[in-house]
N, C-alpha and C positions, 0 to 999 in steps of 0.2 A: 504494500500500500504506500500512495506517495503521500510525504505528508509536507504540508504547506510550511514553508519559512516562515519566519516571524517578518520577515522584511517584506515576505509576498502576501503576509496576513495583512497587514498596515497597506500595501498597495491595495491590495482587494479593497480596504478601507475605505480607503480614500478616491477609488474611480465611483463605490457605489453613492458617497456623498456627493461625488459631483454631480452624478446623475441625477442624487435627488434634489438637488440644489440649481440645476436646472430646469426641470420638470417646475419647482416651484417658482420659476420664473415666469413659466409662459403662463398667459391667460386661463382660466376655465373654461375648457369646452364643454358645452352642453349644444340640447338638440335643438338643430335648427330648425327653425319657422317657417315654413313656406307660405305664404301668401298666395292666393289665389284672388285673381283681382276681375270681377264684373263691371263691364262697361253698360254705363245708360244709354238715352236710347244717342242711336248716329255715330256711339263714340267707336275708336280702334283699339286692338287690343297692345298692352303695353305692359312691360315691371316697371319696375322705381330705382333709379339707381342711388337715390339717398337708403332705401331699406335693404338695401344689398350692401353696402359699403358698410350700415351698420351690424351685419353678421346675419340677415334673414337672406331669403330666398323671394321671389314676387313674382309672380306669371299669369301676364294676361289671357282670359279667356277667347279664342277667335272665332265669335261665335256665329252662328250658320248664315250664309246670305254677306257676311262682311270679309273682310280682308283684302289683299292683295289679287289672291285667284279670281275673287267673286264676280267683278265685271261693272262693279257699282262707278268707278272712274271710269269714262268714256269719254271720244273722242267730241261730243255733240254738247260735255261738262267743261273742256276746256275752252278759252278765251281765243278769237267771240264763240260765245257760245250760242248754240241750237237752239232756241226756245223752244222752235215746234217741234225739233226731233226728241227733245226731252220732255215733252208733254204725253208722248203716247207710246216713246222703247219700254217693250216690257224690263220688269225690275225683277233681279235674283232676288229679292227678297218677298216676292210674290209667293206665297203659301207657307211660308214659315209662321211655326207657330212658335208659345211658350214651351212645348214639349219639346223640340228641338234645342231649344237656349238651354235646358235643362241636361238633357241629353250629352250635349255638348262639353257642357261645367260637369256634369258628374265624372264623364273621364280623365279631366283634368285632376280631378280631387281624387280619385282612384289611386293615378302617377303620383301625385306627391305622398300622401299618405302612405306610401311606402317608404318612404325616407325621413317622416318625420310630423309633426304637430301641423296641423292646417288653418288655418284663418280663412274664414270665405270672405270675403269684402264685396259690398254691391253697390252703386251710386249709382240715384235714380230711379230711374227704370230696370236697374239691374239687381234693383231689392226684391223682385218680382223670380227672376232665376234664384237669388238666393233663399228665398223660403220655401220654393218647389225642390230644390236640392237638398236641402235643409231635410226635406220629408222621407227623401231617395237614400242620401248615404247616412244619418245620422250620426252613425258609431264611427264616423272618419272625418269628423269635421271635431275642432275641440272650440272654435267661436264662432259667431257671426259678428259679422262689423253693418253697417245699416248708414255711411253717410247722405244723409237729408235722403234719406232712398224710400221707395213706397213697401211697405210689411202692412200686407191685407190680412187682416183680423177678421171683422166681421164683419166685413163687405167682402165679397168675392176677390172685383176687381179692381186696375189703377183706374179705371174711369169712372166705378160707380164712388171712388174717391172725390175724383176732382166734381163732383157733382154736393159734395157735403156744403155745407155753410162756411166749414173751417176752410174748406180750397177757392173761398169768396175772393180772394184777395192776390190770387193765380193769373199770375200776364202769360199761360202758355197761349191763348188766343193770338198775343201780338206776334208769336213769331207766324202766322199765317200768311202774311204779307210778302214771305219765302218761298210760299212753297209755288212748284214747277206744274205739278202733273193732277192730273184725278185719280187718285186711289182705285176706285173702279176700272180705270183702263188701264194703267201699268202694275195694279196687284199689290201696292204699296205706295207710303206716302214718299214723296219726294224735298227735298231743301233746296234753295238755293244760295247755300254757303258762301259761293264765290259771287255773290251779289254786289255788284259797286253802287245800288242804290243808296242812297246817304239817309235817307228816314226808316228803309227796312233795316239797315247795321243799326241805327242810334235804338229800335225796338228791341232788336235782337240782344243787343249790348244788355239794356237795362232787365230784361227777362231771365238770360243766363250768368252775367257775368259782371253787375254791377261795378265791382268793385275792383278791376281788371286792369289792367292798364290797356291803353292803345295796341300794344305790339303782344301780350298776353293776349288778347280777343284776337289778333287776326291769326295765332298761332293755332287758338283754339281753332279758329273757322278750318286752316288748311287741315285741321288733322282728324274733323270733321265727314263721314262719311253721309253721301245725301239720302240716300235709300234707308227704309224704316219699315217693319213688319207693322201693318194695320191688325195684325188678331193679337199679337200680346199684350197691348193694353185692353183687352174685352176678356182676355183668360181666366180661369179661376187662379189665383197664385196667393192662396189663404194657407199659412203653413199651420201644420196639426198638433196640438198637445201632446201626443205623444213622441213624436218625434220632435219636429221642429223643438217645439217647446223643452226639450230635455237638454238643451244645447244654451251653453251661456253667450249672451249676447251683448254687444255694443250700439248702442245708437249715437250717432258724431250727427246733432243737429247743427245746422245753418240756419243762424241768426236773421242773417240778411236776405234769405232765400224769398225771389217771388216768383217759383213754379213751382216747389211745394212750401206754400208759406207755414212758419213755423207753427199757428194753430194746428195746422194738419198733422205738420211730424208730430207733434205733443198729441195729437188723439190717436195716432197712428202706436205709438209708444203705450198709451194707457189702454186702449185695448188688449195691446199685449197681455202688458202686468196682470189686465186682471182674467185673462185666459190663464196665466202660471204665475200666478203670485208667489211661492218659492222660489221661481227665476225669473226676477225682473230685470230689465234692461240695466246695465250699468248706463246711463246717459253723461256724455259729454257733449260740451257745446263749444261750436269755432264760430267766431264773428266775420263769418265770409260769405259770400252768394252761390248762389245753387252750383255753379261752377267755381268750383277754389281757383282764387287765386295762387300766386306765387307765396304770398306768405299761411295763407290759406290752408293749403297744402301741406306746405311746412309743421302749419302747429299738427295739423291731423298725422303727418307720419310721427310726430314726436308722440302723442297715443297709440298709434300700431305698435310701435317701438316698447312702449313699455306693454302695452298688452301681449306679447311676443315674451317678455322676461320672466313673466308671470309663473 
């Protein structure tokens, strides 16, 4: 048998303290966050590169009828653009319903859920995907997030929403003044994003994005997809006590919001509560407009962030 020197026992010593003395140098690892991020309605899919730099994961959802492949950018969209041919090309987003958005989002929480803790995030209209997903994977989701986003309680849907007293105070009417096409002939509604009209932008501006700067709103516009499913705002997308509701939740109201003005989120919220009164909403509130701004934004990821540490 070989037996250790004393010299080679004090070395042994001494590499495992470096070792440990290293190790205690670097950070704590722990598991990472993936983010799953639903876009409202027109929006594209995206991560965050501020929630990734601070150690989470974030991955946009691209969901059915939008993206790059879909066909929504066309030739008769760019400048000058087609009025007439863009009144009546049919639209990929023609027959998409909410069960597709859903569909969509649940594979993506599938993928990450394999590697780790999941956050679903939804703004908007894409609060609607996340209480139908919410229903679908429950036991793979550990939050929901809900900025200024519609969580149908006990109205079915986002329209029989904006029809309540609390949605009185809703300029989603002014952006009308954009749109292209008839719903009926191209299968969905249409925008007109790239509008150099100076009274339809000054509508638009104050609807979505208040509080925005100049070069923030036309950032927003370009990144802006014009095509919109007419059936997901009509869908049922009421999430259930027993699922949905088993799942802890964040609501990030917008103070400033006027397309879902804040009485709405606040009844939208208190129906909740009192479907699961042992899981109520944690509520925070950011003083920005239905679309965050740049600081906006900011404070909201400083809440993911810690919601993520938890």
């Amino acid at each position: 048998m070989t037996t250790m020197t004393r010299r080679g026992l004090l070395g042994a010593a001494a590499g495992t303290a470096a070792v440990l003395a290293s190790r205690a140098d670097r950070p704590h690892r722990r598991e990472v966050t993936t983010f799953v991020l639903v876009t409202g309605a027109n929006g594209s899919a995206s991560g965050d590169a501020e929630l990734s730099l601070r150690g989470h994961r974030a991955v946009g959802v691209e969901l059915p009828g939008h993206g790059a492949a879909a066909g929504q950018f066309r030739r008769s969209y760019q400048a000058p653009q087609n009025l007439a041919a863009l009144a009546t090309e049919p639209s990929p987003m023609a027959g998409i319903t909410l069960d597709d958005y859903v569909t969509a989002t649940v594979a993506v929480v599938r993928r990450a859920a394999r590697l780790g803790p999941v956050v679903l995030w939804g703004g908007s209209m894409g609060g609607a995907t996340v209480s139908r997903v919410a229903n679908e994977v429950p036991r793979l989701i550990n939050r929901l997030v809900y900025s200024s986003a519609f969580c149908c309680v006990d109205l079915p849907t986002m329209g029989d929403y904006l029809q309540t007293p609390e949605a009185a105070g809703s300029l989603i009417l002014e952006l009308g003044g954009a749109s292209l096409a008839d719903p009926a002939v191209i299968g969905a509604s249409r925008t007109n994003f790239r509008t150099n009209d100076a009274a339809v932008l000054a509508k638009m501006k104050e609807a979505l994005c208040a509080d925005a700067t100049e070069a923030e709103f036309m950032a927003m516009l370009n990144a802006s997809q014009p095509d919109e499913s007419i059936q997901v705002p009509l869908a049922d997308a009421r999430g259930h006590k027993d699922t949905w509701g088993s799942i802890p939740r964040t609501y990030i109201r917008h103070t400033r919001d006027r397309m879902i003005p804040l009485p709405l989120q606040d009844r939208m919220i208190a129906e909740a509560d009192r479907l699961t009164p042992r899981n109520k909403f944690d509520v925070r509130s950011v003083a920005t407009s239905h679309a965050a701004d740049g600081a906006g934004w900011a404070a909201s990821v400083d809440i993911l962030d810690e919601l993520a540490r938890r």
